[in-house]
N, C-alpha and C positions, 0 to 999 in steps of 0.2 A: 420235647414239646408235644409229641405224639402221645406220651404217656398222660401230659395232663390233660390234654384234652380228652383224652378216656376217663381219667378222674372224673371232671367237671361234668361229663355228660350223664356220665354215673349218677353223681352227684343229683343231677338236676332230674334224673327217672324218677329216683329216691322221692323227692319232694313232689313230683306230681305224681307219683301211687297213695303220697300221705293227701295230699292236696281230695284226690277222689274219693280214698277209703273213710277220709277223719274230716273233710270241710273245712279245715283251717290249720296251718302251719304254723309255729311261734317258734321265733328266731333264735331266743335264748336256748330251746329245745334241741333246734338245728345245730346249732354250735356246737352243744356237749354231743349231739348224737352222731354229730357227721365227723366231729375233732378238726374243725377248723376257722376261722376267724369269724367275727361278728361279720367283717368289710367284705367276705367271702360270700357270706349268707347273702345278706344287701345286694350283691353282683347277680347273684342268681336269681335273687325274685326279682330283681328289674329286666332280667333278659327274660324271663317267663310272661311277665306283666307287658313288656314290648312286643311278646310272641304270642299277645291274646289267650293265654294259659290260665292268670291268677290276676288279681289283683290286690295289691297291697293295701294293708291296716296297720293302724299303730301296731309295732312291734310284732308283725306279722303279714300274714298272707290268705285270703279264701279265693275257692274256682272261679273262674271269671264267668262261668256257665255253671251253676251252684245248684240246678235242679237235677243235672245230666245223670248224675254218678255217686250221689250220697247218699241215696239209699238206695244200699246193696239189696238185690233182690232178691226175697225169701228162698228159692230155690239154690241160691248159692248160701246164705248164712244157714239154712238146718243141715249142712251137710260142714260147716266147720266148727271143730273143736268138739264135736257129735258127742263123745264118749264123755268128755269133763261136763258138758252141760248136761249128760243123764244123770252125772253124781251130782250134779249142787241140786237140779229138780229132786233127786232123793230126798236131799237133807229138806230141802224146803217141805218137801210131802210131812214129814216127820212132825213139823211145828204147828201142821194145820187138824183142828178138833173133828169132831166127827157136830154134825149142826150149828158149823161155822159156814161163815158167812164172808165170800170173798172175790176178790176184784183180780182180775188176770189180767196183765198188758197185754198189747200184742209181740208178738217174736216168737222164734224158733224156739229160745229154754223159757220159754212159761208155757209154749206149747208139751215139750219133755214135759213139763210140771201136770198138765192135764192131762195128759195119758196115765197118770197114776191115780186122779180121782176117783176111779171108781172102784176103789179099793174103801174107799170112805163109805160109810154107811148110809151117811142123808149130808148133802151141802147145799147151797143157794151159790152160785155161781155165775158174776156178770162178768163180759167181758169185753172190748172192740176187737177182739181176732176173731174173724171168718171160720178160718179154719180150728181154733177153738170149739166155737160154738156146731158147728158140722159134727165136731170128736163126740162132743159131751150130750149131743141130744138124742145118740143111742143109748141114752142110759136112764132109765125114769127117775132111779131116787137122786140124779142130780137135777135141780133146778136151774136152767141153765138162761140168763136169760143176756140177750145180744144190743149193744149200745148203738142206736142210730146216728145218722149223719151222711159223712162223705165218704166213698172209699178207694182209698189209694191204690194207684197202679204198683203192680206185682210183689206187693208186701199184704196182701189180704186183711189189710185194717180199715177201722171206720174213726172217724176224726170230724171236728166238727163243733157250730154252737149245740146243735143236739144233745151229743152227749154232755157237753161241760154243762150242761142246765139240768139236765137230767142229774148228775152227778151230785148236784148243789141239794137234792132232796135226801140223798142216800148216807150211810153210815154205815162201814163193815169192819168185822173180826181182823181183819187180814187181809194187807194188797199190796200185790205182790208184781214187783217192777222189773222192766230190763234196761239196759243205759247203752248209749255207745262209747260212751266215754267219762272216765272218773279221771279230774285232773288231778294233779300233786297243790294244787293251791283250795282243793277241800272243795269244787263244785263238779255237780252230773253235765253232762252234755247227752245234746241229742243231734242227728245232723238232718233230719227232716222237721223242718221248721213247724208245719202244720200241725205235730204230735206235740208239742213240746205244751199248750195250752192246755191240752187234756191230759195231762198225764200230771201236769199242775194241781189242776181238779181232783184226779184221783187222790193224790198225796192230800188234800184238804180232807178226804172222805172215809178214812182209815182209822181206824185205830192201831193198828202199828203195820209199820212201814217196812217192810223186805225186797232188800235189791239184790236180783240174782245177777251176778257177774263175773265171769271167767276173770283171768288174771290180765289177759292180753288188753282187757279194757282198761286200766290202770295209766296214769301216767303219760294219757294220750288229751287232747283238747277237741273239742266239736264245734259244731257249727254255732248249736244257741243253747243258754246253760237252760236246763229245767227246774234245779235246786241245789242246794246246799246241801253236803253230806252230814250235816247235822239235824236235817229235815228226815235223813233216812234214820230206824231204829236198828237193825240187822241187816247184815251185809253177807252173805253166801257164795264162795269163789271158792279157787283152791289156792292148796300151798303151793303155787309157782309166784304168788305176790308176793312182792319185794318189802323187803322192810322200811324200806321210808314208805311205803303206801298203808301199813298196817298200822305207823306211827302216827301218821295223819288221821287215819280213822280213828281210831282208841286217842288220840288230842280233841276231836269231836263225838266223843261219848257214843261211839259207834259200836257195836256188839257186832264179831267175826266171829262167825261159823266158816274154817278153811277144810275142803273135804283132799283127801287124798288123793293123786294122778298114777298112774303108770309112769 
């Protein structure tokens, strides 16, 4: 009896670090990943949902306090996965022209990505990361220019109708995205709601579309989708993704760039 109650409690940690990290739990996911029954699953979000933790959704669950902990703060994501996101911002450097023209999200690996511009000769470079625009305005022949609006606590972005209007004039070379989440049914997630409308915008603004994403992003669900993996043109991760996630992309006419890990 003592044993399962270790299980269960197990069990239920498990779902609320996914609950904080990813905004939304789905049950079919819980089943394969926990290896236990659907009726199982059900048991534990209704003790979490009674314990003011989550609250249940078709065929799932989100934090019952949904602003608290979904976006993880800048200072903890540039310090994970650090090494694989300086290879995939390599390969992304590699595909951009020298008087190309191009849109940076905010995050920690499109920030790796701009520490490598000034290797380029002349760019025009918009961006809503703060700390972006700080990196690149030491540098004269980048043109570096910053998207107005709102800005968010401790992820140093700006979000906002500002820029999605602003956005609605512009057209560029190359823009280049981060995700929290790529599900296995072929859509992006994002788990801070407010980003999700601008980074919409950006994707209308593009001529081709690059999603830089580690592999741990894969096969996980988010709070609110952004798009469809078919809206993205290139996809830049490494070989730690799994082969049903490289099947899914390449069945969406997805072009993978996988860079190599340690």
């Amino acid at each position: 009896m003592q044993e399962n109650s270790q299980k269960t409690e197990k069990r239920l940690q498990i779902i609320r670090d996914l609950l904080r990290d990813e905004g939304y739990v789905d049950i079919a996911q819980l089943v394969e990943s926990l290896n236990v029954s659907d009726a199982t699953i059900r048991r534990d979000l209704q003790y979490l949902e009674k314990n003011g933790e989550c609250s249940r959704k078709r065929g799932g669950a989100i934090p019952l306090f949904r602003n608290s902990r979904l976006e993880i703060p800048y200072d903890e994501k540039i310090n994970t996965n650090k090494e694989v996101k300086k290879a995939i911002a390599k390969e992304a450097f590699d595909l951009i022209q020298d008087n190309d023209s191009i849109l940076l999200d905010s995050g920690s690996i499109t920030f790796a990505l701009a520490q490598l511009l000034p290797y380029k000769e002349k760019l025009m470079v918009v961006t809503n990361d703060l700390l972006i625009a700080a990196y690149l305005a030491k540098f004269p022949h980048i043109l570096t220019y910053m998207l107005g609006g709102n800005v968010t606590n401790q992820v140093y972005s700006v979000v906002g109708d500002l820029s999605e209007e602003f956005l609605k004039t512009c057209h560029f070379d190359r823009i280049f995205l981060g995700a929290d989440a790529v599900h296995s049914n072929g859509q992006i997630f994002n788990t801070n709601m407010q980003e999700v409308p601008l980074k919409q915008a950006m994707i209308r603004a593009g001529r081709q579309i690059i999603l830089l994403a580690d592999s741990s992003k894969f096969k996980r669900v988010g709070f609110m989708k952004v798009c469809n993996v078919s809206d993205i043109d290139i996809v830049i991760t490494d070989t730690n993704i799994k082969q049903s996630s490289i099947a899914m992309l390449e069945e969406n006419n997805v072009n993978i760039i996988k860079i190599k890990t340690e």
